[in-house]
FIVO-153802 format. One line per 10 residues: their letters; for each residue z, x, y of C-alpha. Coordinates in steps of 0.5 Angstrom, whole numbers, plus 500, padded with zeros to 3 digits. Layout:
N
A = Z X Y ~ ...;
//
This chain:
212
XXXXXXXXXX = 512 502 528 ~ 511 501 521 ~ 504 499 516 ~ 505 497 510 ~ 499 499 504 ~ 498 493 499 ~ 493 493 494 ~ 488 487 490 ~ 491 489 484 ~ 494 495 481;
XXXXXXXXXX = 492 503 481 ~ 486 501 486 ~ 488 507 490 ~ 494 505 494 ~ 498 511 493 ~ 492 516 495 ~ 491 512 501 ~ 498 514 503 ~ 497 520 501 ~ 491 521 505;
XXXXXXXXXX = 494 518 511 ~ 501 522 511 ~ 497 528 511 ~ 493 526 517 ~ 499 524 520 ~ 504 529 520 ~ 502 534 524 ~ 502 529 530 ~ 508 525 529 ~ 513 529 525;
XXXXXXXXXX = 518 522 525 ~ 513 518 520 ~ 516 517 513 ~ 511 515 506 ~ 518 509 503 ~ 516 507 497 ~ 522 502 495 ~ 521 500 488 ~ 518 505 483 ~ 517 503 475;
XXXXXXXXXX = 516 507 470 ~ 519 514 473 ~ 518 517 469 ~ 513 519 469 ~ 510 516 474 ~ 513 518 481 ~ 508 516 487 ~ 513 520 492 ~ 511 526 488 ~ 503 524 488;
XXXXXXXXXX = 504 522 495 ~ 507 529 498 ~ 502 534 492 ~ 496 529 496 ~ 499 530 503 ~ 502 537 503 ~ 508 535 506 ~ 516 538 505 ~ 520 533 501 ~ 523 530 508;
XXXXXXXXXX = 518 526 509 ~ 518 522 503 ~ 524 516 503 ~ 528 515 496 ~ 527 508 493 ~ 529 505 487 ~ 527 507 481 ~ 525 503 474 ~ 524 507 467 ~ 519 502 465;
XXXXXXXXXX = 512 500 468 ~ 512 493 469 ~ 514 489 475 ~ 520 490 479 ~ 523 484 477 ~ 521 485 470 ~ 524 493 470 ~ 531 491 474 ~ 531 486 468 ~ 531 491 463;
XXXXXXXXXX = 536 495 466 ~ 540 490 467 ~ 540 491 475 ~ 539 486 480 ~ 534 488 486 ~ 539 487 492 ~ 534 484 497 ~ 539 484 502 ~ 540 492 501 ~ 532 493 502;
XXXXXXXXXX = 531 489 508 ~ 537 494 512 ~ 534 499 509 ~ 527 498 512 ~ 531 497 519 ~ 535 503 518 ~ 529 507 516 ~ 525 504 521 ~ 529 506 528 ~ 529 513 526;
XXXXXXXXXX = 521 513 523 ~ 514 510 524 ~ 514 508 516 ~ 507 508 511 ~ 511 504 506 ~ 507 502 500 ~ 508 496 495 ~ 508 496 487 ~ 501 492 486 ~ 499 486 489;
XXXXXXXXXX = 503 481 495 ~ 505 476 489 ~ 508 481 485 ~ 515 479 485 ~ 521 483 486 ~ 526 477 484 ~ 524 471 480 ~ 524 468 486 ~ 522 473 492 ~ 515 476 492;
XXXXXXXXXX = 513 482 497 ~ 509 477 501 ~ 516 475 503 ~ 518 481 505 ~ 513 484 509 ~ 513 477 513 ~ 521 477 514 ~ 519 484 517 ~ 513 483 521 ~ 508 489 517;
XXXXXXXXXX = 502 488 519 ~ 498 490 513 ~ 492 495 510 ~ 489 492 504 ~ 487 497 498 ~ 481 494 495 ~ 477 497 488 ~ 470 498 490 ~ 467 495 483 ~ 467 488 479;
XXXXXXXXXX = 472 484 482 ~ 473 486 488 ~ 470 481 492 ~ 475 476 489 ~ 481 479 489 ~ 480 482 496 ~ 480 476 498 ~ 485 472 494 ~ 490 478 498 ~ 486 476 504;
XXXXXXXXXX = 488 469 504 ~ 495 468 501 ~ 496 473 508 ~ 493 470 512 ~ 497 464 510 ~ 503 467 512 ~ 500 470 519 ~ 501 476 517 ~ 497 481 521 ~ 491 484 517;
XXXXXXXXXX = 489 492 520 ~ 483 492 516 ~ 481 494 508 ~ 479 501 505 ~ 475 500 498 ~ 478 506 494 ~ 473 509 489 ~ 466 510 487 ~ 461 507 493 ~ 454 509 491;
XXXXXXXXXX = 451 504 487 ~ 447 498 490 ~ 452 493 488 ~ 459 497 491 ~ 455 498 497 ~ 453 489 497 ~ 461 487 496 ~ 462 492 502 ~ 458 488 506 ~ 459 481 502;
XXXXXXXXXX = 466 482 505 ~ 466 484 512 ~ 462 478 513 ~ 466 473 509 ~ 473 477 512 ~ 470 479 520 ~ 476 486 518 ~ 474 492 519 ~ 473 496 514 ~ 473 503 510;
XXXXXXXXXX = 471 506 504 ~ 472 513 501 ~ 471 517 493 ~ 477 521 492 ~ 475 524 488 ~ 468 526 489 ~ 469 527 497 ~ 471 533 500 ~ 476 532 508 ~ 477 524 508;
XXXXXXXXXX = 479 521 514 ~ 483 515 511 ~ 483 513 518 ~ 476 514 522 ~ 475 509 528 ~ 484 509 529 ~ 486 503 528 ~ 491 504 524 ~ 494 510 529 ~ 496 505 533;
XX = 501 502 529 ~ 505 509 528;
//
């Protein structure tokens, strides 16, 4: 099977998530993937390359994508290139992949962020039937945005593996949206500091094993 990893907003930590479960999972399954469909502003932003560099994985784990130049959103980006965005091709993609490998298929910022002028990822990821894992910013905001994500999920009864909150996690407030949400949510829920932590286990109670 496959996961798809979604963020509240963008640059939460979506791709260091990513990163972090393929470099946990390699090792035990070799036919697991990182597919990031669409990639804007390359170059030089490449999450494939940041994913691998994170992972320590040869180049055969990484899937090719799209890739826009400029950095906005997708449809915007393929706009701009005059390219149109082939749904289709992208859904045959994802089948094709997803026979050979279990896929950690990362999205471009949040579940409305739209791929066409009429066509969200939400749309995608529900024709597919992904569960999803929700990376969350740990500070200000989080706890609106989180649950926006939660809701409009939900509404479309897509199945939610849980949140990881990426990001500073030690001050009174941080550690209360934890709480805040797993209350409100009922979601199990994880939390790390990539870059005051040393050997993060993305994935510590093995919820999102079972979906590769």
């Amino acid at each position: 099977m496959s996961i798809f990893v979604t963020g509240t907003d963008t640059n939460v930590g979506k791709t260091i998530t990513s990163g972090l479960l393929l470099k946990k999972y390699a090792k035990i399954f070799p036919k697991i993937r990182y597919w990031k469909p669409i990639q804007t502003g390359y170059p030089p932003d490449d999450d494939g390359k940041t994913v691998q560099e994170i992972s320590g994985v040869s180049d055969e784990f990484i899937l090719p994508n799209l890739k826009f130049k400029h950095p906005y959103s997708p449809h915007y980006a393929s706009e701009l290139e005059n390219i149109k965005i082939n749904l289709e091709v992208l859904k045959n993609q994802y089948k094709e992949y997803s026979q050979k490998y279990s896929l950690i298929i990362e999205g471009a910022g949040g579940v409305y962020v739209p791929l066409t002028r009429n066509y969200f990822w939400i749309d995608w990821i529900q024709e597919l039937h992904l569960p999803v894992l929700i990376v969350a910013r740990s500070t200000l905001g989080t706890i609106n945005h989180t649950l926006l994500t939660v809701e409009a999920l939900k509404n479309k009864n897509i199945h939610i593996i849980g949140i990881i909150f990426c990001g500073e996690q030690e001050l009174d407030y941080i550690k209360d949206n934890r709480k805040t949400l797993q209350e409100i949510t009922n979601l199990p829920i994880h939390y790390f500091d990539f870059f005051k932590e040393k050997d993060i286990d993305p994935d510590p109670d093995h919820r999102i094993i079972s979906f590769f």
